[in-house]
C-alpha positions as CSV (number, residue, x, y, z in Angstrom):
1,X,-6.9,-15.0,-11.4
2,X,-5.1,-12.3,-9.8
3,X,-7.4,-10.0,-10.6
4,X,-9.7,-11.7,-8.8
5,X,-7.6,-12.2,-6.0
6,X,-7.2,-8.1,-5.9
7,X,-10.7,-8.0,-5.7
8,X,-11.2,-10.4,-3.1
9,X,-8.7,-8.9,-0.7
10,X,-9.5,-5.1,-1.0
11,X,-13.5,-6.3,-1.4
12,X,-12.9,-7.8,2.1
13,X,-11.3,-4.5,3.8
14,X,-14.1,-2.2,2.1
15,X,-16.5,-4.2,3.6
16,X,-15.4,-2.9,6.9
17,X,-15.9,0.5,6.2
18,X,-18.6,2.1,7.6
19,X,-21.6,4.2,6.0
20,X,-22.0,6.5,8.5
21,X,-20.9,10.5,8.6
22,X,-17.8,10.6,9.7
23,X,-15.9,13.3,11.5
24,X,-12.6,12.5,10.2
25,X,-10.6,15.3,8.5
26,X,-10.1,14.7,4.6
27,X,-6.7,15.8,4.8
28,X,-5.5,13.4,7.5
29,X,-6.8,10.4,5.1
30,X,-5.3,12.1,1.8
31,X,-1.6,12.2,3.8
32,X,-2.7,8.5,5.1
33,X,-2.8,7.7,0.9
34,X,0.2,9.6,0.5
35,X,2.2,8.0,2.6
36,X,1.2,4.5,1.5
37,X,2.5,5.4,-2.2
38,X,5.3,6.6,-0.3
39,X,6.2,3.3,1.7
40,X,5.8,1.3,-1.7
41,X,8.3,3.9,-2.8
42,X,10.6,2.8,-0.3
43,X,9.9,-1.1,-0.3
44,X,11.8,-0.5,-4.2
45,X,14.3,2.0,-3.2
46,X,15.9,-1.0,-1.1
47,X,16.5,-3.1,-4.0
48,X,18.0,-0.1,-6.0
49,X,20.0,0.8,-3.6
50,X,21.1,-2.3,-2.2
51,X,19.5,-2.2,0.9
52,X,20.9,1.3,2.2
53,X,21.0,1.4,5.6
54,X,19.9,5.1,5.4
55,X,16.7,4.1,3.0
56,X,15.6,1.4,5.9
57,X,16.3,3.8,8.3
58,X,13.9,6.0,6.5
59,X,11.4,3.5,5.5
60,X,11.1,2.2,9.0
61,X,10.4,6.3,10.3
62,X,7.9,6.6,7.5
63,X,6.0,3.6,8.4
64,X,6.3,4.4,12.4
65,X,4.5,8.0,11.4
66,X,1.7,6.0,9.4
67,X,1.0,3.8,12.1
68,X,1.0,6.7,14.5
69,X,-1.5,8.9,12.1
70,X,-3.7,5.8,11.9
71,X,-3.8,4.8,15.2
72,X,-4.7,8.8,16.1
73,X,-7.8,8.6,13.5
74,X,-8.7,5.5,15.3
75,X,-8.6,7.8,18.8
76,X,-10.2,10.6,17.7
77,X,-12.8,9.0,15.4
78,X,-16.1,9.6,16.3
79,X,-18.5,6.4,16.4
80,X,-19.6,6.5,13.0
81,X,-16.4,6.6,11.4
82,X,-14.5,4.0,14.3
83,X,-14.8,0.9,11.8
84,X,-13.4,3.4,9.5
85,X,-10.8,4.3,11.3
86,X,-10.0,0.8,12.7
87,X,-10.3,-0.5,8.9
88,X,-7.2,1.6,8.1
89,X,-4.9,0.6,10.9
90,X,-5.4,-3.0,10.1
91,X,-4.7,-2.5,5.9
92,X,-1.6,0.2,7.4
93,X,-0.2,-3.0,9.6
94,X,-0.8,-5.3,6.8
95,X,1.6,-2.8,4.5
96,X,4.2,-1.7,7.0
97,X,4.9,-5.9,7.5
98,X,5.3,-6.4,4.1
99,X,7.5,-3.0,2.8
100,X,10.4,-3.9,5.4
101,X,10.9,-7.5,3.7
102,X,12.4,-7.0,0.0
103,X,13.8,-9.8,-1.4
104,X,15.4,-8.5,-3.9
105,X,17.3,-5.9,-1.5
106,X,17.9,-8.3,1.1
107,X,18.4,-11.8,-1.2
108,X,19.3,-10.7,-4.7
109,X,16.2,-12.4,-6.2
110,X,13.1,-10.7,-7.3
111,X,10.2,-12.2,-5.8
112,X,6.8,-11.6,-7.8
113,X,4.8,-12.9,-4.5
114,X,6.4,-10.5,-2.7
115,X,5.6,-7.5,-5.1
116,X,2.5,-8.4,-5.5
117,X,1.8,-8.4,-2.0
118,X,3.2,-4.9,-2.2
119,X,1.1,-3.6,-4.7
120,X,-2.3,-5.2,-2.9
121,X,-1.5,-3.6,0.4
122,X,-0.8,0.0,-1.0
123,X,-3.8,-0.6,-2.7
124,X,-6.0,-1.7,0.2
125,X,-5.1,1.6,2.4
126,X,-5.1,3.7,-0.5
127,X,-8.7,2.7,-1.7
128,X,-9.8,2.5,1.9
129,X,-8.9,6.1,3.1
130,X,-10.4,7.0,-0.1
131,X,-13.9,5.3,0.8
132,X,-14.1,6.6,4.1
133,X,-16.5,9.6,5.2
134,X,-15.0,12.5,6.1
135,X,-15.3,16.3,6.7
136,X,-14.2,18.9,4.4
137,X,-10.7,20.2,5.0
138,X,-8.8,23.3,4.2
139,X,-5.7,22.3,1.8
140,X,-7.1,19.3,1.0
141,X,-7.0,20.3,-3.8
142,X,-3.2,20.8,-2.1
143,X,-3.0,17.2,-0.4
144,X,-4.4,15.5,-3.4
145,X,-2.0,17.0,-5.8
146,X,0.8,15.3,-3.2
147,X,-1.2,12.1,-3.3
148,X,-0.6,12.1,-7.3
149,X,2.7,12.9,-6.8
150,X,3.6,10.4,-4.8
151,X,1.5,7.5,-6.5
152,X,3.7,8.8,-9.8
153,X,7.0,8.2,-8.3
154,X,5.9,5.2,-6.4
155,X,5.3,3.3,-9.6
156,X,8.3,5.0,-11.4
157,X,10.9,3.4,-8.6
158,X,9.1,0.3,-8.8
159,X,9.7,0.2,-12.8
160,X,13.0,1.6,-12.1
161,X,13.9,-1.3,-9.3
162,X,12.4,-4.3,-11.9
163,X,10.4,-4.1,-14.8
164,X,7.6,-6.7,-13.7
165,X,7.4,-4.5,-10.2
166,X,4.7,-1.9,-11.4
167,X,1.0,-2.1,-10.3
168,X,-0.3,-4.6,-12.9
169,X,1.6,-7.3,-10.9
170,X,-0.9,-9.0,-8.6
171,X,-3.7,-6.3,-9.5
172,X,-4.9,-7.0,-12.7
173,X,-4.7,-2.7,-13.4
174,X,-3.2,-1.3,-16.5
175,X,-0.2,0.0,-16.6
176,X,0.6,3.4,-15.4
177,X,0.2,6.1,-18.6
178,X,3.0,8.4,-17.6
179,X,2.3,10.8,-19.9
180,X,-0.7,11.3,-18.9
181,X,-0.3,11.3,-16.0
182,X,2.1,14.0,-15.7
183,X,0.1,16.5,-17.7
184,X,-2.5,16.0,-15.3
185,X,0.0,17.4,-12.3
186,X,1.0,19.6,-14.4
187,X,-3.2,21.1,-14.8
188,X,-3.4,20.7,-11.6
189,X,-0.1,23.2,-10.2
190,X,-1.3,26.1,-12.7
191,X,-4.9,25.7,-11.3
192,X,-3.6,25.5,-7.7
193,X,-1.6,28.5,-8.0
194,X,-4.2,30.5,-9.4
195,X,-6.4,29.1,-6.6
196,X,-3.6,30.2,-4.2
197,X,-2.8,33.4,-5.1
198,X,-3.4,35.7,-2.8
199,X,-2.6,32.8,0.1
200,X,0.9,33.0,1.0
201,X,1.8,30.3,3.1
202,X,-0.2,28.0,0.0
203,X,1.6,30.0,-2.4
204,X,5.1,29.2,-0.6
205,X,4.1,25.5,-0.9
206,X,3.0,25.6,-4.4
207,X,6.3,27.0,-5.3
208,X,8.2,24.6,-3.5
209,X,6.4,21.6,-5.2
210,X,6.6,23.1,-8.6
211,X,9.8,23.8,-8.7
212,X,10.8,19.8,-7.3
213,X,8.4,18.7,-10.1
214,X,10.3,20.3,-12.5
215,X,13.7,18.9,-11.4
216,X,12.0,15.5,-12.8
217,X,9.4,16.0,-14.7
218,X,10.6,15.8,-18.2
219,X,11.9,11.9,-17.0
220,X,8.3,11.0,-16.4
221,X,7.1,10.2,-20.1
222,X,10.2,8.3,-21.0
223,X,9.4,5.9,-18.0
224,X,8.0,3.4,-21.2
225,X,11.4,3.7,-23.0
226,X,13.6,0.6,-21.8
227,X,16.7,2.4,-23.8
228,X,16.1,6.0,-21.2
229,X,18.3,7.1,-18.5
230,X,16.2,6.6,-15.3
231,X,16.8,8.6,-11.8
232,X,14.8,6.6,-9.2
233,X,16.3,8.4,-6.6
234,X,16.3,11.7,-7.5
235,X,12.2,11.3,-8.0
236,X,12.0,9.5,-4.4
237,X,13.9,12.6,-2.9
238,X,12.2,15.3,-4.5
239,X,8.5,13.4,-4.0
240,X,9.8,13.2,-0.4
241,X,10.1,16.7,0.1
242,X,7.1,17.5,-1.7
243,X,5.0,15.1,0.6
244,X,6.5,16.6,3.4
245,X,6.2,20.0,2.6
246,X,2.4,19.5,2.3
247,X,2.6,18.0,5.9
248,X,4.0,20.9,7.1
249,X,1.2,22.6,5.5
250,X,-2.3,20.6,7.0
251,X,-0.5,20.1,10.5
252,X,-0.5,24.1,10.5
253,X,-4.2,24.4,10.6
């Protein structure tokens, strides 16, 4: 059943993407996934944090920036990627609506509906900025490694905030293999650096984001062990910084 409902809602946003080239930059839509994971981050953070002024404060600039970068790709879209464009501001409203209302921050009860709901519209822009056409970008291997980074600690401070939070709620996906996971980002920094040897401002980056991930890294695998010591925040600062490092990065070209 929920599966199915998954389906149905994200089948009915894909639908209005478009099959046409598109001139779209592949780096605006991988930041556009990035900060998705990244608002789901902060839809939990609430509830761990009892509704920290700060963390709304930084939710609420978070979500502004989406709606700003979405509404830009809508502007500068060229016809064949418009419904594109205009498909991702309407899933990016959909999501900014729902991460500002956490029961459990606001109420002290967890609501599954309300997680769910959380999970479906991360999902919808995520899977829709993924679908759309788009042209080649420099920094994009760099963007994507971001993307993982932050859809990692999105589902670790949704654990971490209540155990039934995680993306098999209202999805019918597996559950997250943090392991895995990790090792992958872990592939993917040596190959990057390599890559990025002889770039300096890339290099500068890379160093940057390796050095955060290490500050949490050996926390990820343990994420499946009730009786481990969890730091939800730590891994929301330090994915924060890594996702805006990268920013800093594509809005220099």
């Amino acid at each position: 059943m929920r599966k199915t409902l998954w389906m149905t809602i994200t089948g009915g946003l894909l639908a209005l993407v478009s099959s046409g080239h598109a001139a779209i930059k592949a780096t605006d839509l991988a930041v556009v996934e990035a900060n998705a994971w990244r608002a789901r981050m902060g839809f939990h953070l609430l509830a761990i944090r009892g509704d920290n002024p700060e963390d709304r404060e930084a939710l609420r600039v978070l979500l502004a920036e989406g709606e700003k970068d979405t509404a830009a790709l809508k502007a500068e879209a060229e016809p064949a990627s418009e419904k594109d464009a205009a498909a991702i501001g309407d899933a990016w409203q959909a999501l900014s609506a729902r991460a500002v209302d956490n029961p459990l921050a606001s109420l002290g009860y967890a609501d599954y509906a309300a997680m769910s709901e959380m999970n479906t519209t991360t999902l919808a822009v995520v899977e829709l900025a993924d679908s759309a056409q788009a042209d080649d970008s420099a920094y994009l291997d760099i963007v994507d490694l971001s993307v993982a980074m932050q859809r990692v600690a999105s589902e670790y401070v949704a654990l971490a905030a209540f155990p039934s939070a995680g993306l098999p709620t209202g999805t019918g996906l597996e559950p997250m293999d943090f392991a895995m996971e990790a090792k992958q980002i872990d592939d993917s920094l040596v190959n990057l650096q390599k890559k990025y040897q002889n770039d300096a401002v890339a290099s500068d980056v890379l160093a940057f984001v390796s050095q955060r991930w290490a500050f949490v890294r050996s926390s990820v695998p343990k994420m499946n062990d009730t009786e481990s010591s969890k730091v939800p925040y730590l891994f929301y600062r330090y994915a924060t910084q890594v996702a805006e490092r990268v920013d800093e990065l594509v809005a220099g070209q």
